[in-house]
Backbone bond lengths (Angstrom), bond angles and torsions (degrees), N, CA, C in turn:
res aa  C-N    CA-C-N  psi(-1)  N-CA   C-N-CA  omega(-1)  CA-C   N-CA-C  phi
1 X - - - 1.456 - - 1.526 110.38 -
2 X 1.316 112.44 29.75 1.681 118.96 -172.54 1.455 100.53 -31.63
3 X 1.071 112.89 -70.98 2.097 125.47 -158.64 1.850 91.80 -142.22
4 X 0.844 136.51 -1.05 1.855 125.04 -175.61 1.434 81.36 -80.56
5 X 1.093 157.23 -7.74 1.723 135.51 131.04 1.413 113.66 -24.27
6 X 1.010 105.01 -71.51 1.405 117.91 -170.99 1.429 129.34 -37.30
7 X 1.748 93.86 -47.20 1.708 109.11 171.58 1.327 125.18 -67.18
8 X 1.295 119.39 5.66 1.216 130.73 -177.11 1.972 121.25 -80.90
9 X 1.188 114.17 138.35 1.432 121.11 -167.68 1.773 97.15 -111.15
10 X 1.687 78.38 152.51 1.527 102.97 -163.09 1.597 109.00 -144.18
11 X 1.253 111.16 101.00 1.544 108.45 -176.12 1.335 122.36 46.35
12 X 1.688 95.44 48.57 1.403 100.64 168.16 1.669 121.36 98.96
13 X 0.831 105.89 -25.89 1.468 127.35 -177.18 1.875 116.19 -135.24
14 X 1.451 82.68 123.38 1.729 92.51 -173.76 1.587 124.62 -62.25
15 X 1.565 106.50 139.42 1.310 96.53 174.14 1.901 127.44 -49.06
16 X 1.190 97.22 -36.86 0.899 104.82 175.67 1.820 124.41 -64.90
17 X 0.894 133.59 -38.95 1.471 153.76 142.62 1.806 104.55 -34.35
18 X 1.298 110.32 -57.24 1.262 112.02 -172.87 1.697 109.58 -62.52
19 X 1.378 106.80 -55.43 1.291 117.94 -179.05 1.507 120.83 -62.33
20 X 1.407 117.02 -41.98 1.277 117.08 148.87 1.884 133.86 -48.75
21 X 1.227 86.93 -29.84 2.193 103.25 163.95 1.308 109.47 -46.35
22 X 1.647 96.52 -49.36 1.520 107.98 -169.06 1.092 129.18 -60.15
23 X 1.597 82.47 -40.77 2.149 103.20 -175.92 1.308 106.47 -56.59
24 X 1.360 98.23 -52.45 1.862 98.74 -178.03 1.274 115.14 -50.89
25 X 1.187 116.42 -44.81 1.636 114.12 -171.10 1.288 105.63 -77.66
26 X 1.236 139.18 -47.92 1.758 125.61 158.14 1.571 117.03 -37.06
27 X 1.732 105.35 -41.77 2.036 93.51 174.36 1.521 111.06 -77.62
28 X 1.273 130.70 -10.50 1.212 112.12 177.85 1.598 107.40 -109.34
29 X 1.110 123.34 14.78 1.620 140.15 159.30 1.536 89.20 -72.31
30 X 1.224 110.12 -80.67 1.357 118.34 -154.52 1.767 108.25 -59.33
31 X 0.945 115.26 -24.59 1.511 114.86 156.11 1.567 137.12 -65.66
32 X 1.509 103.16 -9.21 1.404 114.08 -179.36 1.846 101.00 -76.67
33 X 1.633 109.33 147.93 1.227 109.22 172.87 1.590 129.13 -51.01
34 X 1.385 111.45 -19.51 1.781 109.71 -130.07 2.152 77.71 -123.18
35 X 1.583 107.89 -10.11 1.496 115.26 -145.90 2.258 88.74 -81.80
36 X 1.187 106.32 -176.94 1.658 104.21 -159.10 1.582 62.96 -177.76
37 X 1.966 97.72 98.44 1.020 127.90 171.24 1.721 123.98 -81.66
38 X 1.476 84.29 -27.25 1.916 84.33 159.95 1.469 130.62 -78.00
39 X 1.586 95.48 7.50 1.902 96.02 -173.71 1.451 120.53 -119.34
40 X 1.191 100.48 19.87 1.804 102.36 -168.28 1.663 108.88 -61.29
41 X 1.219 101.52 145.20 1.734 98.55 -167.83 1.608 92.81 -128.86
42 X 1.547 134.66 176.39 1.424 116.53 177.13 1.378 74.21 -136.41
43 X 1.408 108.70 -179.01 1.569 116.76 168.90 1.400 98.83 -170.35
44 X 1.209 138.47 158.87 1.427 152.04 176.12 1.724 124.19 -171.96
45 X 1.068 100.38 159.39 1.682 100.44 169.70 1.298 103.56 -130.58
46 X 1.516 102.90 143.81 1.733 129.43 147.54 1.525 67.46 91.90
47 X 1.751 102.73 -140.44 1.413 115.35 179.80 1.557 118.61 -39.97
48 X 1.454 109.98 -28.44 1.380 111.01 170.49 1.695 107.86 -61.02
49 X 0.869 107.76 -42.76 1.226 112.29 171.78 1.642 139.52 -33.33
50 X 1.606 93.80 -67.60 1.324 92.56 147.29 1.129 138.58 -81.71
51 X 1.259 136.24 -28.86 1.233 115.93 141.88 1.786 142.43 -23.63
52 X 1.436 111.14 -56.54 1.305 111.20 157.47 1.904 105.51 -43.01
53 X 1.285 126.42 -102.23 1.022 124.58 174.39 1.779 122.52 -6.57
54 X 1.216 126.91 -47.81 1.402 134.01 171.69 1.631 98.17 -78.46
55 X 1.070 133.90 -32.44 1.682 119.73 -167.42 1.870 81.68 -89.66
56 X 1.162 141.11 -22.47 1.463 119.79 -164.52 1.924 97.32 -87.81
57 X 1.329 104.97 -13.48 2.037 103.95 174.20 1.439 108.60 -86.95
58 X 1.769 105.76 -5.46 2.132 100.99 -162.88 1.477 81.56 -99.79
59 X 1.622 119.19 -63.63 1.529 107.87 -148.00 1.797 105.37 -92.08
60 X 0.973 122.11 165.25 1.780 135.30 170.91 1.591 95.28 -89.90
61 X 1.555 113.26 -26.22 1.768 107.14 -162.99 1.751 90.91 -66.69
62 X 0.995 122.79 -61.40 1.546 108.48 -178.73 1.584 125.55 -50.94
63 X 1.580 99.24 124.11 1.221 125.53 164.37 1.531 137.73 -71.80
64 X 1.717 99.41 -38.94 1.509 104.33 -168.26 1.639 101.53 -139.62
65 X 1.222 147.06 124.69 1.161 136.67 178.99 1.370 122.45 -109.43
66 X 1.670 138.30 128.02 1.230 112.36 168.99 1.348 124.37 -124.83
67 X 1.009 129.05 106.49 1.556 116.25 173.08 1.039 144.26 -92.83
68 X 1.661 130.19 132.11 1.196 119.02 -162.70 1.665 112.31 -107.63
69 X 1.132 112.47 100.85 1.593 115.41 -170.88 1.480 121.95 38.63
70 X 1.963 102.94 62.08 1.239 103.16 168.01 1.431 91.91 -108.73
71 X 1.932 99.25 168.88 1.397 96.06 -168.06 1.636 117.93 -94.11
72 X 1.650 89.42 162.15 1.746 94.37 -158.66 1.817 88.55 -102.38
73 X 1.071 128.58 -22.66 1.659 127.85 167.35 1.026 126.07 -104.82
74 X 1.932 137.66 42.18 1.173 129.83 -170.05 1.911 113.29 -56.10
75 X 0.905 102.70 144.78 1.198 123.02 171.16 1.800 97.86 -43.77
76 X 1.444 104.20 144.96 1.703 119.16 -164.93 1.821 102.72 -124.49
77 X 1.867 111.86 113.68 1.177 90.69 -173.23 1.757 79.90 -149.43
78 X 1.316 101.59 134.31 1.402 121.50 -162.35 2.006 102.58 -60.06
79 X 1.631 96.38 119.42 1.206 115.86 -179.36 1.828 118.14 45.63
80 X 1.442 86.59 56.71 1.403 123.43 179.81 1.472 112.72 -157.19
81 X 0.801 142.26 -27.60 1.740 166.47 -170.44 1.703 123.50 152.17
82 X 1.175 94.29 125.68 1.737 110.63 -156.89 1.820 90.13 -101.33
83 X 1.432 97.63 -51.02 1.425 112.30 -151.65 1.559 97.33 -128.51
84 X 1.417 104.79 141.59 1.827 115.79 170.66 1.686 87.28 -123.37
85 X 1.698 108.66 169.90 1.406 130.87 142.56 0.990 117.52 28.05
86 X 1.853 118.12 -90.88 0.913 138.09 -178.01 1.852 124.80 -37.46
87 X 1.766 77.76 -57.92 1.744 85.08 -173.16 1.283 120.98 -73.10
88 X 1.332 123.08 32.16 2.080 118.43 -162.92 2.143 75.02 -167.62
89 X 0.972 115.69 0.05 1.465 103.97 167.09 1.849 131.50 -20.13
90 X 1.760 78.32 -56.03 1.792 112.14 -171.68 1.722 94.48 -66.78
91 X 1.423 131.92 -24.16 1.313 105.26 -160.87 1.820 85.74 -109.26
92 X 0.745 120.52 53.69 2.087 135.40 173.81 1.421 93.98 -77.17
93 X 0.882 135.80 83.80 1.672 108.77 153.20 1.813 133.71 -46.99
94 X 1.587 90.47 -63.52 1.221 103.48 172.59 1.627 136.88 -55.65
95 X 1.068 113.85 157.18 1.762 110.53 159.18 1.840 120.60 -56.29
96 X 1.003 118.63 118.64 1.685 123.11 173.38 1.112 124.21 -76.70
97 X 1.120 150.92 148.05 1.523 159.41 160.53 1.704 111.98 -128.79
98 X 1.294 105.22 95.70 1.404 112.17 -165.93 1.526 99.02 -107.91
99 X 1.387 112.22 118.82 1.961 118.09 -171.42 1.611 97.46 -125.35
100 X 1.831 107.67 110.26 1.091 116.09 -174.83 1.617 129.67 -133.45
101 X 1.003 134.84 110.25 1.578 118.05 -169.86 1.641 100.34 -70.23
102 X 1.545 91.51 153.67 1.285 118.02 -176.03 1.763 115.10 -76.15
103 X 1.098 111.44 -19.86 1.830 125.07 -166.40 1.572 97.09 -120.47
104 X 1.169 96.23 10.60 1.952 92.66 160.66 1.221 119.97 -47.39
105 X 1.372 138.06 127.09 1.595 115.88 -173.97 1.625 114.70 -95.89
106 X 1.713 103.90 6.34 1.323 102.99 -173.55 1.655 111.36 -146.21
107 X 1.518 105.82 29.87 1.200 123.26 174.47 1.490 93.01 -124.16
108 X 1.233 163.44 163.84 1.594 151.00 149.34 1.764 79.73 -106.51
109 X 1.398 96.33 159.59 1.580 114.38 163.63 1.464 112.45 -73.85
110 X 0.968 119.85 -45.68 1.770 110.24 175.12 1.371 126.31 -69.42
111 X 1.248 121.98 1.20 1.399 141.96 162.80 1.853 118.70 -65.40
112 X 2.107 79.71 -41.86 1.842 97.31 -174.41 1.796 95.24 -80.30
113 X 1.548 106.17 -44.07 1.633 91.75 -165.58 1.676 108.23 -67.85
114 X 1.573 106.43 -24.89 1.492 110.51 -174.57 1.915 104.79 -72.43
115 X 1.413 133.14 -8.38 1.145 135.62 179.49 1.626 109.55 -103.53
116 X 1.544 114.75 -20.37 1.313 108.95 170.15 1.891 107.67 -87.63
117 X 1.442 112.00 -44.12 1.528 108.98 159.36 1.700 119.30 -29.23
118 X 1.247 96.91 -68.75 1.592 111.31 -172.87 1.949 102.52 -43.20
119 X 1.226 101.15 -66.33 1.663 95.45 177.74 1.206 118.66 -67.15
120 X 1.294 140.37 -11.75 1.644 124.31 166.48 1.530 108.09 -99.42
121 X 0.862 127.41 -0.11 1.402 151.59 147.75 1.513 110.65 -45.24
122 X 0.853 102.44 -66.94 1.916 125.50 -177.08 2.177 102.43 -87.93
123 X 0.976 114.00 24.61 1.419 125.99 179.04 1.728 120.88 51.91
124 X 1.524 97.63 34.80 1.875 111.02 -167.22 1.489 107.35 -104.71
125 X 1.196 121.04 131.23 1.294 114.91 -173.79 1.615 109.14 -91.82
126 X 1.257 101.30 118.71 1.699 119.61 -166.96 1.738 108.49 -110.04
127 X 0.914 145.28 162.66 1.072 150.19 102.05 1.630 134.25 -120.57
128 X 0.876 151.41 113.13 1.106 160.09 49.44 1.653 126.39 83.80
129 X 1.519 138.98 72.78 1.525 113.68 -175.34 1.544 104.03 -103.69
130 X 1.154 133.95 154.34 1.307 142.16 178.15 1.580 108.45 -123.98
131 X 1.476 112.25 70.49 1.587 100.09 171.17 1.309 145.27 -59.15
132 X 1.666 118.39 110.06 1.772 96.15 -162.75 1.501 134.37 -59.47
133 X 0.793 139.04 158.01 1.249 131.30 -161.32 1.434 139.37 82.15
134 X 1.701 82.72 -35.77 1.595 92.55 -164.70 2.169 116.91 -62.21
135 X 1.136 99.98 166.80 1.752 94.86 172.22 1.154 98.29 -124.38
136 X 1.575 105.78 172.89 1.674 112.82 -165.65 1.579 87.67 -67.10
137 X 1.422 118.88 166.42 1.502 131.52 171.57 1.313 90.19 82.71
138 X 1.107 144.50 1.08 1.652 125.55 -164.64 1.856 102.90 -68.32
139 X 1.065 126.09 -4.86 1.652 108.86 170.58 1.667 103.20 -95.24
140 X 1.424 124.87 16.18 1.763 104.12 -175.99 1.223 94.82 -128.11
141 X 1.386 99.93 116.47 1.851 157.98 -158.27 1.640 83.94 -57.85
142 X 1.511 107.41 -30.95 1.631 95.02 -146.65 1.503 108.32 -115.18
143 X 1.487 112.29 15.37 1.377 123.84 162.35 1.615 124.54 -118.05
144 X 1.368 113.85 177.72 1.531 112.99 -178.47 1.330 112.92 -72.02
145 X 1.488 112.29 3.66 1.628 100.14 -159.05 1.917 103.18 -107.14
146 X 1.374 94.56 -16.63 1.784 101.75 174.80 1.496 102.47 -37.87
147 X 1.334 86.15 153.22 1.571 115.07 174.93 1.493 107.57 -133.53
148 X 1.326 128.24 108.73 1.280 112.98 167.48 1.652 152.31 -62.62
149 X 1.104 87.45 -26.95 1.950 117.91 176.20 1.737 99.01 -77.99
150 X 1.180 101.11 -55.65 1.685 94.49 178.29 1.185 127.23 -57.55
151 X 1.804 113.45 -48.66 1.143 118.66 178.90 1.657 122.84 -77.45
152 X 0.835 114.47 -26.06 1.663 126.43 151.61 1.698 104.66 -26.64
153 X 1.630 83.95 -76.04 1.651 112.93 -154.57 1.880 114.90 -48.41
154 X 1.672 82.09 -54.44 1.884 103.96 153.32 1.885 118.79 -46.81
């Protein structure tokens, strides 16, 4: 499974395409005057989420990763998604910051502790928060599912 992760499509648009989006926008980061090319960090929610997490196993340019309840077990459907999170864990370079409610109904918590395992496992410095209560979306202000204490806290 070297990189045939990679070739994988996602709502239409290939992983590979997507991940390449990224690249570009890290080389023309790193071309800005004011930019400190050793510090690029990604961060996202939900699908952003995984994404962050999958762009911190593709590129070396990332330093710091954070995700906010993207998923660590996407659903696996041949040459559509091969690979989630989990399975490209080992190629993490960076440090993780994984921010997740606990009452997610479509994240399970042992998915999150089994994705922070997996990277300190593989010698990656992870951590991991599991807020109780919280539900997936709990940082957006502008739905029923916010949490304020969490998303603050995050």
């Amino acid at each position: 499974m070297e990189k045939d992760w990679i070739a994988d499509a996602d709502e239409g648009m290939s992983r590979r395409q997507f991940l390449a989006d990224l690249d570009a926008i890290v080389a023309y980061a790193k071309k800005r005057p004011h930019a400190r090319a050793g510090r690029i960090g990604v961060t996202g929610l939900c699908r952003g989420g995984l994404y962050t997490l999958l762009f911190a196993a593709h590129s070396a340019d990332v330093k710091a990763a954070a995700a906010w309840y993207g998923q660590i077990k996407p659903t696996k459907t041949a040459g559509i998604r091969t690979a989630g999170p989990l399975d490209v864990a080992a190629r993490i370079k960076a440090p993780v910051l994984g921010l997740y409610g606990e009452a997610d109904q479509g994240i399970p918590a042992a998915d999150v502790r089994e994705m922070e395992a997996a990277l300190k496992a593989a010698g990656k410095t992870a951590a991991f928060v599991l807020y109780p209560d919280a539900p997936h979306a709990f940082h957006a202000d502008y739905r029923p599912s916010y949490r304020e204490n969490p998303a603050k806290d995050a």
